[in-house]
N, C-alpha and C positions, 0 to 999 in steps of 0.2 A: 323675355325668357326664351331659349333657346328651344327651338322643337324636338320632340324624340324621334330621332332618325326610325327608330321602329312603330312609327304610330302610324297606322292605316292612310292612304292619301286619298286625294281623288274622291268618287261619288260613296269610297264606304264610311266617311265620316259622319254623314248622317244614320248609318246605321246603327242601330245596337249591337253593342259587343259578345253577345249570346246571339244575335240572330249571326255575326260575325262568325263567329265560332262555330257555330252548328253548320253555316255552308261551307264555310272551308274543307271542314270536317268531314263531311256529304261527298266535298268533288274530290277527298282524299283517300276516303276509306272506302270509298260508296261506287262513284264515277273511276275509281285508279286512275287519276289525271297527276302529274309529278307537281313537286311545287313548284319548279317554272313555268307550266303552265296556268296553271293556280294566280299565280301574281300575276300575271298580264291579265288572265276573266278578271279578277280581281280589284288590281292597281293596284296592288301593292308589291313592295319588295320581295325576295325566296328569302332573306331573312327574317321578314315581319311570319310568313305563310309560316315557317317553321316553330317561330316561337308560340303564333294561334294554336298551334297542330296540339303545342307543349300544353298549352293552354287550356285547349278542350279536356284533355288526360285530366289533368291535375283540379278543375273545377266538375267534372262530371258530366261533361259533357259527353265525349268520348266514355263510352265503357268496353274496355276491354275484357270477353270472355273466353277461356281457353275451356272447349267440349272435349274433354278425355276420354280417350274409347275404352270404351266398356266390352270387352270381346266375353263370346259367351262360350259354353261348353254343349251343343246342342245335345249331342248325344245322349247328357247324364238328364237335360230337359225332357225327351221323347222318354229316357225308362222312368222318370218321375211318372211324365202324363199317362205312359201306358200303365201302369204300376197299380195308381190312385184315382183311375178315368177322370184325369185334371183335362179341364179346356185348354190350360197352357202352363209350360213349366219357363221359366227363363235361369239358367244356371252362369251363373256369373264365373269365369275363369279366374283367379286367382293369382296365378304364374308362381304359387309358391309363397307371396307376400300377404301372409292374415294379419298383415297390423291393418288397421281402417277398414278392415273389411264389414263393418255395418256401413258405412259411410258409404262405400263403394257399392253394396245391394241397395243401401237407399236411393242412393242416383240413379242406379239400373232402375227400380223400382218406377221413381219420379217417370224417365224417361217412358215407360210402360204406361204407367197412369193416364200421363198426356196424352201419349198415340189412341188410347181408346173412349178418354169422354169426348162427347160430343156435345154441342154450344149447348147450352138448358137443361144438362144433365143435372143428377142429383148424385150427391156422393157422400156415401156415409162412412163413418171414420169410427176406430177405437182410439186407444193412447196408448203410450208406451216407448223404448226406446225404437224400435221398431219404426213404427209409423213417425217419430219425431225425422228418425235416420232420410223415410221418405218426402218430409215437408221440405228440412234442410238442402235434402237434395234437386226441390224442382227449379225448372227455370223458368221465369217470365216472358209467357208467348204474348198472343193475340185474347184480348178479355173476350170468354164465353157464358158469361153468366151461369158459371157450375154454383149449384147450391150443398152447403159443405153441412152435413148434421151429423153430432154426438151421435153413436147411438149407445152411450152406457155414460155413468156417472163417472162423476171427474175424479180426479189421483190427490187434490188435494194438494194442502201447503207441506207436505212430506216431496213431494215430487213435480212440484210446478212448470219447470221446463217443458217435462214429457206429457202435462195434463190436457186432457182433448177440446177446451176451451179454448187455448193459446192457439192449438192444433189447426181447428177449426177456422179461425179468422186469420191466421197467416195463407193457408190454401185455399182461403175463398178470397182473400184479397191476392192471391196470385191468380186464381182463376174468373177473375172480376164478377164474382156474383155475390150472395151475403150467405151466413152461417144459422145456424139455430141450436140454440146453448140447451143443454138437457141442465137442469139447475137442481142437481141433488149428488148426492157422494156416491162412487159407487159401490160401497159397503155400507149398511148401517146398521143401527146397534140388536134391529132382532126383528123379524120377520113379519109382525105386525104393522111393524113403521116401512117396512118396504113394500108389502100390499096397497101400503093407504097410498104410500108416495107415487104406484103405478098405476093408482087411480083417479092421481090428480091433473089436472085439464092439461095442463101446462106440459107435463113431461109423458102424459098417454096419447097428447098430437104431437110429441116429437117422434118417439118411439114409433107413432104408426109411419109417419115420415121416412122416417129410416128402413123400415119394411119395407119400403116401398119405391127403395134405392135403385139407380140403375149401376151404378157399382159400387161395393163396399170396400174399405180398405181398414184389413186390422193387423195386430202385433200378436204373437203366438209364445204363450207364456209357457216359461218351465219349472216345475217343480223341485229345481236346486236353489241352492241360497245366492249361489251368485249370479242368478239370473231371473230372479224371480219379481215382477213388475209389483207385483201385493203384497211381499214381505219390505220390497223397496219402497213403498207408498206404505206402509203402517198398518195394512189392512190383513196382514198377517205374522204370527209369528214364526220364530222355528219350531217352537211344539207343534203350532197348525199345521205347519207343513208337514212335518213328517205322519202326521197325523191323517193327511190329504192321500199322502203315498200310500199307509197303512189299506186305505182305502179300496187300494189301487188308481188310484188318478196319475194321471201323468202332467198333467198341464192345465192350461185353460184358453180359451178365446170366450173377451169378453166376461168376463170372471163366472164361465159355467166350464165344469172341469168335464176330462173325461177320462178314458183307459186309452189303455192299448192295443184295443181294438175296437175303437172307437165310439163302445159306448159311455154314454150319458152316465156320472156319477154322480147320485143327489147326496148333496150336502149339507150342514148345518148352515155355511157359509152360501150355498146357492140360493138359498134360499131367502139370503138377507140382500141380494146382489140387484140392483138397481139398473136392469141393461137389456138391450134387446134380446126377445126369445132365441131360441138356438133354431127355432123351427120356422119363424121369419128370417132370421139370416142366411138360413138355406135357400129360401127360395128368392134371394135375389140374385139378378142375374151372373152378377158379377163379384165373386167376393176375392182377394188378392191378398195373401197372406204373406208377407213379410220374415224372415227369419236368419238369422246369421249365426254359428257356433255349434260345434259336436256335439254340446252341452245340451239343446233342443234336439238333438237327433228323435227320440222317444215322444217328445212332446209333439215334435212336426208327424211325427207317424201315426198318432192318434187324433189329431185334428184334420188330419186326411181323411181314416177310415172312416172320423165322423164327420165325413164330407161340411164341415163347416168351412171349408176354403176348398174352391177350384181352380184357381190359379194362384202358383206359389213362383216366388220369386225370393232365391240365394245363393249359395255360392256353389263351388265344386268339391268342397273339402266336406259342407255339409250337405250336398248331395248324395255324398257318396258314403255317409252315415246312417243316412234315413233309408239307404237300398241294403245298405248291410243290416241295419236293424229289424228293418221289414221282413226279412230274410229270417233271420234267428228264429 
C-alpha cells in the first residue's frame, strides 16, 4: 500500500493526532511561527502543517472567536449614574442599528459581569429575556468558582429558554462553580401556599443565599403586552395587566411591582410571588439591571427610584428615554 504523502514523518508518528494538532496549532496561533518553520520543528511537510492547521478548525480544536467592540456612550452613562445615584451606568452605542440590540447589551452586560466577580464570588440571578440576552452573551475565561443562585421561582414550561434554572447552570458552568435551584413557581395559586413555600427549608436557605449575594443580576419588566416576562410565562393576563397599571405600577424586578416613583405597589399578585424580598435585594452589593427598548423607558425609571438596581446596563436610544421620561 502506497503511503500518504501527507501523513506526518519522522519522530511525530508516534504521536497522537490531537496532541498533533494542538502543537501545530500552539506554534501557529500561539508562537506566530510560519508553517515552514512549523515543518522543519516538526518534520513534516508546509503541506502536511497546512492541512493539521485545517484540521484543528474543523474538529475543534482550534476555536476561532471574533470579540466585537462594543463602544459605549459615556456621557448618557454619567447623567444615568448622576440622575439615579447608580454606582455605574454602561450605555451601549447603537450607531443607529436597533435590530440585536438585546443581544448586543447582553454581551456588553456579560463583558461587565466578568470584569467584576471575583474567584468565590456568589451571584444571584432572575430570569427573563434580559438576563438570558446576558448568559448568551458570556464568554469562557479562566474557572472561578462563582456560585450561581435563583433568587425567585422559575418561568416555567410557558417560557423554558428564559427560566432561571437553565440560567443558573449555564453561568455557573461557565464560571466553573455549581448553581442552587429555588424549586417552586414563581407565581402560585394564592397567598397561603406562597407563605408555606417561603417557609420551606429548601427554598428559605436559598433565598437567604441570595441575600447575601455579592452581585445580583436581574431583568427589569414592563407593564406592556409585548414585553412583559409574566404575561409571557402565563402568570399574567391582559386584564391583570392593565389592572396592575390601573394601580399604578409600572413594572416589576423580580415579580414585585412598583410606580413611578419608585414606590412599592402591593398587590394581589405580590403577594402570591415566590422571590427574594425587595428589601434583601437592596442591600446587596451589587445588583445590575439589564434592559433594552423605549418600551421599558417607565419601567427602568421606577426600578431606579426604587433603587432596586444600582448598576444598569443598555443602550443609547433607551438611555435617552429614561432621561426624558425622568424629566416629564
Amino acid at each position: 500500500m502506497d503511503a500518504d504523502p501527507a501523513a506526518p514523518r519522522g519522530r511525530v508518528r508516534s504521536i497522537r493526532r490531537d496532541d498533533l494538532l494542538a502543537e501545530v496549532a500552539t506554534l501557529y496561533y500561539r508562537d506566530r511561527l510560519d508553517q515552514v518553520s512549523i515543518a522543519r520543528r516538526v518534520g513534516v511537510s508546509r503541506s502536511t502543517v497546512s492541512r493539521l492547521l485545517s484540521d484543528a478548525l474543523e474538529t475543534g480544536v482550534v476555536e476561532i472567536r471574533i470579540r466585537q467592540p462594543l463602544p459605549l456612550v459615556d456621557d448618557l452613562g454619567r447623567a444615568l449614574a448622576r440622575r439615579f445615584h447608580l454606582r455605574d451606568a454602561q450605555v451601549l452605542d447603537l450607531r443607529g442599528r436597533p435590530d440585536g440590540a438585546l443581544e448586543r447589551v447582553g454581551r456588553l452586560a456579560g463583558r461587565y459581569l466578568d470584569s467584576i466577580l471575583a474567584d468565590g464570588d456568589v451571584l444571584a440571578i432572575s430570569w427573563g429575556t434580559g438576563v438570558h440576552a446576558v448568559a448568551a452573551g458570556l464568554e469562557r475565561g479562566k474557572s472561578r468558582g462563582v456560585e450561581v443562585v435563583q433568587m425567585l421561582g422559575g418561568a416555567g414550561s410557558h417560557d423554558a429558554e428564559v427560566d432561571g434554572a437553565q440560567l443558573a447552570l449555564r453561568m455557573a458552568d461557565i464560571f466553573g462553580g455549581r448553581c442552587r435551584y429555588l424549586s417552586a413557581p414563581l407565581v402560585v395559586d394564592d397567598e397561603q401556599v406562597a407563605t408555606a413555600l417561603l417557609r420551606q427549608r429548601g427554598v428559605r436557605e436559598t433565598l437567604a443565599a441570595a441575600a447575601h449575594a455579592d452581585v445580583a443580576l436581574v431583568g427589569i419588566g414592563a407593564l406592556v403586552p409585548e414585553r412583559s416576562a409574566l404575561l409571557r410565562a402565563g402568570y399574567l393576563t391582559l386584564e391583570g395587566l392593565a389592572n396592575l397599571r390601573s394601580l399604578g405600577a409600572v413594572g416589576d424586578v423580580c415579580g414585585h411591582h412598583f410606580d413611578m416613583d419608585g414606590a412599592m405597589v402591593d398587590t394581589e399578585l405580590s403577594r402570591r410571588v415566590v422571590a427574594i424580598d425587595p428589601a434583601s435585594l437592596r442591600a446587596i452589593p451589587r445588583v445590575i439591571g439589564v434592559a433594552s427598548g423605549v418600551a421599558k423607558a417607565e419601567a427602568l425609571v421606577g426600578a431606579l427610584r426604587a433603587r432596586l438596581v444600582n448598576i444598569l446596563v443598555t443602550d443609547d436610544a433607551t438611555a435617552r428615554a429614561v432621561l426624558e421620561v425622568s424629566e416629564a
